[in-house]
N, CA, C and O atoms as a printed pandas DataFrame, in Angstrom:
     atom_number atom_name residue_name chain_id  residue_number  x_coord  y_coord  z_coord
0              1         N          UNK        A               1  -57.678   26.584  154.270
1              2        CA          UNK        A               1  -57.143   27.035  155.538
2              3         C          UNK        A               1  -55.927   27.924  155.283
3              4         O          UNK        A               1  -55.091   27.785  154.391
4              5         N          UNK        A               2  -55.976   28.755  156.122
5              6        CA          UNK        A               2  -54.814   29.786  155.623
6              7         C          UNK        A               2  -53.076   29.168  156.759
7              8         O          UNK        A               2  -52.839   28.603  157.827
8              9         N          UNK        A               3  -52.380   29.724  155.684
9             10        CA          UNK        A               3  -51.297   29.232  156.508
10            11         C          UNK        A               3  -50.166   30.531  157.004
11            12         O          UNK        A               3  -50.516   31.708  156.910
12            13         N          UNK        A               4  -49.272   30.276  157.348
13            14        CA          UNK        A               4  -49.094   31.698  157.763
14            15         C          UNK        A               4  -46.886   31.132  158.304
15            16         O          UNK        A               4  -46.567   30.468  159.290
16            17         N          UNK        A               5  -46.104   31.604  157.447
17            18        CA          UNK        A               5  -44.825   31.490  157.589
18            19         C          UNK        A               5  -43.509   33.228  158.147
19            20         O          UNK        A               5  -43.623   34.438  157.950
20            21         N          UNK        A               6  -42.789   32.647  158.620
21            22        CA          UNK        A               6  -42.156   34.062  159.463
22            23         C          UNK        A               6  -41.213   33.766  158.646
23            24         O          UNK        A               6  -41.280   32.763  157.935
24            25         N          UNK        A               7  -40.048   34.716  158.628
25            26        CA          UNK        A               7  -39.209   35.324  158.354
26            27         C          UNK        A               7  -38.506   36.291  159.074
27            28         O          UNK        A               7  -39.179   37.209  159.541
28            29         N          UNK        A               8  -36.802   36.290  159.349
29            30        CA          UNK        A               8  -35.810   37.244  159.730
30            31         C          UNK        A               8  -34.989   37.633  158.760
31            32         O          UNK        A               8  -34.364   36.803  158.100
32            33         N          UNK        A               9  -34.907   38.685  158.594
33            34        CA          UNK        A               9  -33.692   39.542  157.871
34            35         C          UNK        A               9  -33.070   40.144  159.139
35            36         O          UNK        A               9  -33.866   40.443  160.029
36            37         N          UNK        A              10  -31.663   40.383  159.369
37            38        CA          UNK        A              10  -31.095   41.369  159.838
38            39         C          UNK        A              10  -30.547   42.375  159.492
39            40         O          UNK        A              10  -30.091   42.181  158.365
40            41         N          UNK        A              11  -30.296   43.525  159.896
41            42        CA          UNK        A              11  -30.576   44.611  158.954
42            43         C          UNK        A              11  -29.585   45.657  159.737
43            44         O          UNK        A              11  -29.278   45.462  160.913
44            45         N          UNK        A              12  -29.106   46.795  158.979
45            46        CA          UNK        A              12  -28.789   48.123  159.756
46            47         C          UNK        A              12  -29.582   48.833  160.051
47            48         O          UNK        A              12  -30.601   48.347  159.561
48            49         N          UNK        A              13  -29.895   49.893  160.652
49            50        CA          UNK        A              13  -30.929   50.739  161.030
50            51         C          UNK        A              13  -31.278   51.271  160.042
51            52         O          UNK        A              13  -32.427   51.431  159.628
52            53         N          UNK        A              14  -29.807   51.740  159.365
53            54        CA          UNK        A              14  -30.026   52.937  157.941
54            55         C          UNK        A              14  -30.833   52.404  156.670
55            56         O          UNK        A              14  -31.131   53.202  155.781
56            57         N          UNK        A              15  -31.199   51.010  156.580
57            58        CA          UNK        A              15  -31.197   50.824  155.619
58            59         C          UNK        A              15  -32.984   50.050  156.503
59            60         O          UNK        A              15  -33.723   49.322  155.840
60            61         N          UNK        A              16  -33.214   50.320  157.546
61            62        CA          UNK        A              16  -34.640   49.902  157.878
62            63         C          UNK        A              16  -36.077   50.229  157.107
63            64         O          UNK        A              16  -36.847   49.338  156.750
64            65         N          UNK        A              17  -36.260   51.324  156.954
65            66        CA          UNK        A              17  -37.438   51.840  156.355
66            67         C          UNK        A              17  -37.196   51.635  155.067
67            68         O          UNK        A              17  -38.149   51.035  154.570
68            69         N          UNK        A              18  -36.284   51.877  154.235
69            70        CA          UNK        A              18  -36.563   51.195  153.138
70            71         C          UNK        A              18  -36.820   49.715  153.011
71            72         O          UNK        A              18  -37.637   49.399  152.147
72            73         N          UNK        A              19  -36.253   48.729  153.735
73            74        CA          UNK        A              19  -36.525   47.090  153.902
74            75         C          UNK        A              19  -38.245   47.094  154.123
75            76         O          UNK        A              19  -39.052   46.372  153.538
76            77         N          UNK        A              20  -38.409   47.707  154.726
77            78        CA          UNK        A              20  -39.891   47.477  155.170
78            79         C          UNK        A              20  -40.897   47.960  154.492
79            80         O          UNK        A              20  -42.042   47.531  154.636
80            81         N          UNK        A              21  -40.480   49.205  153.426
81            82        CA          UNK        A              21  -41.467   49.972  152.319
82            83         C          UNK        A              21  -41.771   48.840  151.392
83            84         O          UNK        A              21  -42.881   48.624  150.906
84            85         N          UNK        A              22  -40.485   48.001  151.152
85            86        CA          UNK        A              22  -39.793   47.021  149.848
86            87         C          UNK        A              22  -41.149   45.867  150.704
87            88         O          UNK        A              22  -42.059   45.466  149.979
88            89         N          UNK        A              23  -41.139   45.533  151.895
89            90        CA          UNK        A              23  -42.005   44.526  152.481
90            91         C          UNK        A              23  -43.564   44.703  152.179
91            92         O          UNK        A              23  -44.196   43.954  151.434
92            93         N          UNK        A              24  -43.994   45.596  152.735
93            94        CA          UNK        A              24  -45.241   46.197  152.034
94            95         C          UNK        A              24  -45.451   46.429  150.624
95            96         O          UNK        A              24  -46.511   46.276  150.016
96            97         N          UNK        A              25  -44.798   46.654  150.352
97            98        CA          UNK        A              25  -45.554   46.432  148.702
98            99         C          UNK        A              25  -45.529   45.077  148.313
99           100         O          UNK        A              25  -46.184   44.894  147.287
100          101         N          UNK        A              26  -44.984   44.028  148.790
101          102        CA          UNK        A              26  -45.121   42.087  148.269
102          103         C          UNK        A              26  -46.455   41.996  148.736
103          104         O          UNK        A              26  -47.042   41.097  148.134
104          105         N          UNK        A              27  -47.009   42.443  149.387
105          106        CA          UNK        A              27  -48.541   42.420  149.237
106          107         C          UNK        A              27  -49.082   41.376  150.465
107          108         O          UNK        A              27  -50.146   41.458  151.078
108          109         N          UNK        A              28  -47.948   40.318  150.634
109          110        CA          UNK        A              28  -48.794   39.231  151.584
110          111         C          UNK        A              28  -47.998   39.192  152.651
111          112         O          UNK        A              28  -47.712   38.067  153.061
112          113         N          UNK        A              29  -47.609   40.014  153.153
113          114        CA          UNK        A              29  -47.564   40.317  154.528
114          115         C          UNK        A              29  -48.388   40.560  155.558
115          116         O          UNK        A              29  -49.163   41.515  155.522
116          117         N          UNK        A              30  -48.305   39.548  156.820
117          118        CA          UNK        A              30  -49.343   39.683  157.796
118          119         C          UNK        A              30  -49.604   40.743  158.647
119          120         O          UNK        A              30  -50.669   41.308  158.898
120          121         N          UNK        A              31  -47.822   41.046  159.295
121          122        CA          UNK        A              31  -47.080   41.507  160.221
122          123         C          UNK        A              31  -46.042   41.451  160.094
123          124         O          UNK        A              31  -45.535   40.387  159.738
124          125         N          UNK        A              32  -45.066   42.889  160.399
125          126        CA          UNK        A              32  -43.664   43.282  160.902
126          127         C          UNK        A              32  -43.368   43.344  162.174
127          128         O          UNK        A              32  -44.220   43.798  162.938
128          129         N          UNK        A              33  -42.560   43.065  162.498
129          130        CA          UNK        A              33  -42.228   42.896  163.780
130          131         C          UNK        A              33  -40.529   43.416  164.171
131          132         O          UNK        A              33  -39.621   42.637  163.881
132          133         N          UNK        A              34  -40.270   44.478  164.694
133          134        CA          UNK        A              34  -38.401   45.178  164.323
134          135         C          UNK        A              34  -38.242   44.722  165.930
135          136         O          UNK        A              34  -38.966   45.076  166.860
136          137         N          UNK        A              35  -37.170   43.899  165.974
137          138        CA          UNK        A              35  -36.329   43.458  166.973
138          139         C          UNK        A              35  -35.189   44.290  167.010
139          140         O          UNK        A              35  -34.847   44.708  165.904
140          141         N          UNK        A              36  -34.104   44.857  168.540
141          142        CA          UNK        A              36  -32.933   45.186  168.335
142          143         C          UNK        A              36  -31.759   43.874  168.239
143          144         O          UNK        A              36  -32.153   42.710  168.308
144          145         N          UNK        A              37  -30.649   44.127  168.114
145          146        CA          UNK        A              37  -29.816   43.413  168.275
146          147         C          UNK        A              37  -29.920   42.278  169.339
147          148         O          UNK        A              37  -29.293   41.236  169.148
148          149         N          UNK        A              38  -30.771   42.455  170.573
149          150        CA          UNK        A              38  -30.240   41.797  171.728
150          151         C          UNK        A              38  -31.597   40.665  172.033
151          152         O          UNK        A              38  -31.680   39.714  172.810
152          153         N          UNK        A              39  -32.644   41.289  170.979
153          154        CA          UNK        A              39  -33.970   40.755  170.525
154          155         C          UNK        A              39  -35.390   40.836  171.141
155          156         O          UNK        A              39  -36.452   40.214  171.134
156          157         N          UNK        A              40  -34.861   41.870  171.641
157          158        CA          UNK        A              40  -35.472   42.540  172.321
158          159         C          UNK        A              40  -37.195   43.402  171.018
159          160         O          UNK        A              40  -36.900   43.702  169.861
160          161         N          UNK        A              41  -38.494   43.596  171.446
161          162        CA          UNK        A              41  -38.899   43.717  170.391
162          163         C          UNK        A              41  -39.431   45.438  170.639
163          164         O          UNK        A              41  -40.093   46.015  171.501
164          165         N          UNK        A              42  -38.760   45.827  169.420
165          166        CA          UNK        A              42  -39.123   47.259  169.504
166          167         C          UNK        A              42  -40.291   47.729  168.892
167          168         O          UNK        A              42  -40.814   48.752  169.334
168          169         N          UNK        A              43  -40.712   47.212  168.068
169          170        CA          UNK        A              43  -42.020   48.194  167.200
170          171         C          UNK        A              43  -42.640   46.443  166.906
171          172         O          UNK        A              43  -42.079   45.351  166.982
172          173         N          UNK        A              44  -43.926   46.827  166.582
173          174        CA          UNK        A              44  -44.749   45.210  165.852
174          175         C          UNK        A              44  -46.066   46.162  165.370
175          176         O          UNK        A              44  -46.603   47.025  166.065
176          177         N          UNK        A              45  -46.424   45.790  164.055
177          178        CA          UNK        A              45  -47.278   46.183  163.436
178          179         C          UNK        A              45  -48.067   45.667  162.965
179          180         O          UNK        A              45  -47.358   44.777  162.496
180          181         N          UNK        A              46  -49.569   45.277  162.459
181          182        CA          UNK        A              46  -50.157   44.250  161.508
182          183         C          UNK        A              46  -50.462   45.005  160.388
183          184         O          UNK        A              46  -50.983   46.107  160.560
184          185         N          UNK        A              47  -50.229   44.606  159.275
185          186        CA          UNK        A              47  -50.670   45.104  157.888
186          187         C          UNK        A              47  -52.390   44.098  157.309
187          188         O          UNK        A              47  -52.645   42.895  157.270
188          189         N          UNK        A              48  -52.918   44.901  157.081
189          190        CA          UNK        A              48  -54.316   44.650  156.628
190          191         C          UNK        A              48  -54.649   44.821  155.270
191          192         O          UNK        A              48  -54.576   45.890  154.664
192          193         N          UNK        A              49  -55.153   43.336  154.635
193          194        CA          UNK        A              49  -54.831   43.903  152.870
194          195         C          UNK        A              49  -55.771   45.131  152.608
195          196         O          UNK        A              49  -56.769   45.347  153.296
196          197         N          UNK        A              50  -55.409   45.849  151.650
197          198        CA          UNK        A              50  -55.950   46.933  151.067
198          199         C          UNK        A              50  -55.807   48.054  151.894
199          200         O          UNK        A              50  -56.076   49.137  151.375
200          201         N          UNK        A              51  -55.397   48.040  153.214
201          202        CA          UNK        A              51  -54.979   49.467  153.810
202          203         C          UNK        A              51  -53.454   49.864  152.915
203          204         O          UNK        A              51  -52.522   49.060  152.938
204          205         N          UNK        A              52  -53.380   50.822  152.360
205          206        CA          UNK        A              52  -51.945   51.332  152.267
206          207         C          UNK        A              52  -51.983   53.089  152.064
207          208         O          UNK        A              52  -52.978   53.664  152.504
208          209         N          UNK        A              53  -51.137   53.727  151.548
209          210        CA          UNK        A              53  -50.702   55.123  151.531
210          211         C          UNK        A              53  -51.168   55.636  152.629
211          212         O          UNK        A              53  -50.999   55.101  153.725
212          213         N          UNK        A              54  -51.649   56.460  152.496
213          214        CA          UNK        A              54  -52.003   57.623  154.240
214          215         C          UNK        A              54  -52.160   57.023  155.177
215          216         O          UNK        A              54  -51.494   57.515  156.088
216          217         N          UNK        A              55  -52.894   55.888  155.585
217          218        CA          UNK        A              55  -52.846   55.568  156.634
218          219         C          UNK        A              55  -51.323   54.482  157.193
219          220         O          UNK        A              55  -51.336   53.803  158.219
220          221         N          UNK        A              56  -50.154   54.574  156.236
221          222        CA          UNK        A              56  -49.281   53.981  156.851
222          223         C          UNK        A              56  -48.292   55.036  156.904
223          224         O          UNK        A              56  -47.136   54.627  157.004
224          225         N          UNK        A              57  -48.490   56.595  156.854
225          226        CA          UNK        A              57  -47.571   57.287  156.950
226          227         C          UNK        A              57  -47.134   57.578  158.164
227          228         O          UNK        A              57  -46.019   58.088  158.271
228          229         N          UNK        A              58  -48.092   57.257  159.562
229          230        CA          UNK        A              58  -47.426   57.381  160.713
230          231         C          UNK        A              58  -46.450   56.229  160.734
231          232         O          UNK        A              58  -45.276   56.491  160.996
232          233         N          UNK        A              59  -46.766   55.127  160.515
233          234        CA          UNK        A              59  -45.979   54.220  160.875
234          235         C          UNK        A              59  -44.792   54.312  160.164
235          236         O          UNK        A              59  -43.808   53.855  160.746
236          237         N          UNK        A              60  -44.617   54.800  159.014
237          238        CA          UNK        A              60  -43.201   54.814  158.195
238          239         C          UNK        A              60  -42.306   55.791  158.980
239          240         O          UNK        A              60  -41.121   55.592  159.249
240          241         N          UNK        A              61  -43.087   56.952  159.334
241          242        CA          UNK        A              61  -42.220   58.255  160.148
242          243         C          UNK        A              61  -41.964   57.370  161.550
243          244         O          UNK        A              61  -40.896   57.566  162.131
244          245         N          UNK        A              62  -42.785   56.531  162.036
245          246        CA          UNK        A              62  -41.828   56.122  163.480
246          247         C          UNK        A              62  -40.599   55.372  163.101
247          248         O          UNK        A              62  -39.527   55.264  163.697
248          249         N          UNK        A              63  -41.071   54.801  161.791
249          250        CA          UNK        A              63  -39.609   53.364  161.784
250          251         C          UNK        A              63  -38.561   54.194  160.747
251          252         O          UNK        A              63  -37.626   53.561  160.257
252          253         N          UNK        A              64  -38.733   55.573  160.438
253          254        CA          UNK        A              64  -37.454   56.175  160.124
254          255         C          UNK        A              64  -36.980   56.957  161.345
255          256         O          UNK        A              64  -35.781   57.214  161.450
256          257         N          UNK        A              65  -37.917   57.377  162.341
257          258        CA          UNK        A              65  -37.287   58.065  163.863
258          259         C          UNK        A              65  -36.243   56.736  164.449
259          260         O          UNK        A              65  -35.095   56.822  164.884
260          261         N          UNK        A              66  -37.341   55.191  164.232
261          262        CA          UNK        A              66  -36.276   54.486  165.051
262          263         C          UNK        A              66  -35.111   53.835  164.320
263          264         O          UNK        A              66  -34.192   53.230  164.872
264          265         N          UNK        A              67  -35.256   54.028  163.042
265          266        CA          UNK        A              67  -33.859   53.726  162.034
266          267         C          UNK        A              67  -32.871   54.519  162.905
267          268         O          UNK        A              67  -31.936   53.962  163.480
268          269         N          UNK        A              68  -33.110   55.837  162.980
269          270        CA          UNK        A              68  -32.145   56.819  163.314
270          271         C          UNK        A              68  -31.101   56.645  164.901
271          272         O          UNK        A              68  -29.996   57.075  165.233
272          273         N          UNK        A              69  -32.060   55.864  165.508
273          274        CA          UNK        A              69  -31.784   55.721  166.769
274          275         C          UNK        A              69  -31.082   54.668  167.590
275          276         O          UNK        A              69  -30.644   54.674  168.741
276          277         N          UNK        A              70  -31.133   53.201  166.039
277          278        CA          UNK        A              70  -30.651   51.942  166.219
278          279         C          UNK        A              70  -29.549   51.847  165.370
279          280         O          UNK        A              70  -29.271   52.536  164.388
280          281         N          UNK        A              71  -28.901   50.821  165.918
281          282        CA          UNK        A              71  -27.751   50.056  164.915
282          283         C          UNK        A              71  -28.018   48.843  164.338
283          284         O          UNK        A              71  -29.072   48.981  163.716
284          285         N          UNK        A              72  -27.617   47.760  164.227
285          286        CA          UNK        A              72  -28.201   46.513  164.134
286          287         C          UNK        A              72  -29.021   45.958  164.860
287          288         O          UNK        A              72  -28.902   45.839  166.079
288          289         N          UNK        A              73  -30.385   45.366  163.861
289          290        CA          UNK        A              73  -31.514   45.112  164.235
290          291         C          UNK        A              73  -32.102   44.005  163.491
291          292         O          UNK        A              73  -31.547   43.943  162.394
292          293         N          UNK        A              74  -33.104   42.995  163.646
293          294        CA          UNK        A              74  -33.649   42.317  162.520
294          295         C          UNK        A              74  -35.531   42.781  162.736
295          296         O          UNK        A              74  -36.316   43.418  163.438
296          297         N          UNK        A              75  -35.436   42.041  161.737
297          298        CA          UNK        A              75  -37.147   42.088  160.984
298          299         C          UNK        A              75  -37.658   41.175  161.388
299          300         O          UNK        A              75  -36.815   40.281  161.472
300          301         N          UNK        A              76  -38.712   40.812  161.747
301          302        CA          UNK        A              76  -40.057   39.672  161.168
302          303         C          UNK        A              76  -40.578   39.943  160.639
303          304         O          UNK        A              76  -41.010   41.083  160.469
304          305         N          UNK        A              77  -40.886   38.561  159.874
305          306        CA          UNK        A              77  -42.041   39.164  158.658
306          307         C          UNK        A              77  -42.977   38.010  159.070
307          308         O          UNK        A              77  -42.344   36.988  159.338
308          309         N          UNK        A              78  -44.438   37.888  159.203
309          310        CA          UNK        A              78  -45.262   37.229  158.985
310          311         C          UNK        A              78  -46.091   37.093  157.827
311          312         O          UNK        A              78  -47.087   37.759  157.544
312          313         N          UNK        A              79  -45.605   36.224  157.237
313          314        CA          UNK        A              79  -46.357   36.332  155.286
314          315         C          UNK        A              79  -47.507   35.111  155.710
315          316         O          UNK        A              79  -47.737   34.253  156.562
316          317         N          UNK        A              80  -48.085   35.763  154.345
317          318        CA          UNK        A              80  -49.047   34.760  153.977
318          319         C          UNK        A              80  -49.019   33.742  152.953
319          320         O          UNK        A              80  -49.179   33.966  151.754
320          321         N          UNK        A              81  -48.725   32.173  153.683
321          322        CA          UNK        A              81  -48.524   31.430  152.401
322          323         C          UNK        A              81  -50.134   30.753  151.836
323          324         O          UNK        A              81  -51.228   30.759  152.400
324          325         N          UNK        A              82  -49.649   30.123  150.317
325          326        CA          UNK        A              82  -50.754   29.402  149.704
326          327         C          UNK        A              82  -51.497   28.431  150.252
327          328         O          UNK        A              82  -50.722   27.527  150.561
328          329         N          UNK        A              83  -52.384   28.205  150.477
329          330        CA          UNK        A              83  -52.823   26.942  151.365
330          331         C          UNK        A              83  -53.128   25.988  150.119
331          332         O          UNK        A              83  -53.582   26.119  148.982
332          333         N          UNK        A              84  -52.517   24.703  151.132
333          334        CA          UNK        A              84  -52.585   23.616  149.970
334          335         C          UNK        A              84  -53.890   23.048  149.958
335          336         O          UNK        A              84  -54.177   22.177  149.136
């Protein structure tokens, strides 16, 4: 049975798209999810194993438009844990 654990980082804007490039490549990520400060949820994405390069280049160009546009913000991460 698969199990499935979240995670928050909080983060600056400036330093968003790189946090999240660094997220995608750990490989067992379900879903991102970028909250603002007030927690409000701004962007949510699902990552699908074996999709990567071109088809995540739109999504990297929105979350460096909305780096640009935010201040403090956090992450979700929905990983994938080991099932016991």
């Amino acid at each position: 049975m698969e199990n499935t654990t979240n995670e928050s980082f909080k983060i600056h804007g400036e330093n968003l798209l790189k946090k999240v490039k660094e997220l995608i490549e750990e490989g067992n990520i379900r879903k991102i999810s970028i909250h603002d400060s007030e927690g409000k949820e701004l962007m949510s994405f699902p990552l699908t194993i074996g999709v990567v390069g071109a088809v995540f280049a739109p999504v990297l160009a929105a979350i460096g438009a909305l780096a640009a546009l935010i201040g403090d913000c956090s992450i979700t991460v929905e990983r994938e844990s080991a099932g016991e």
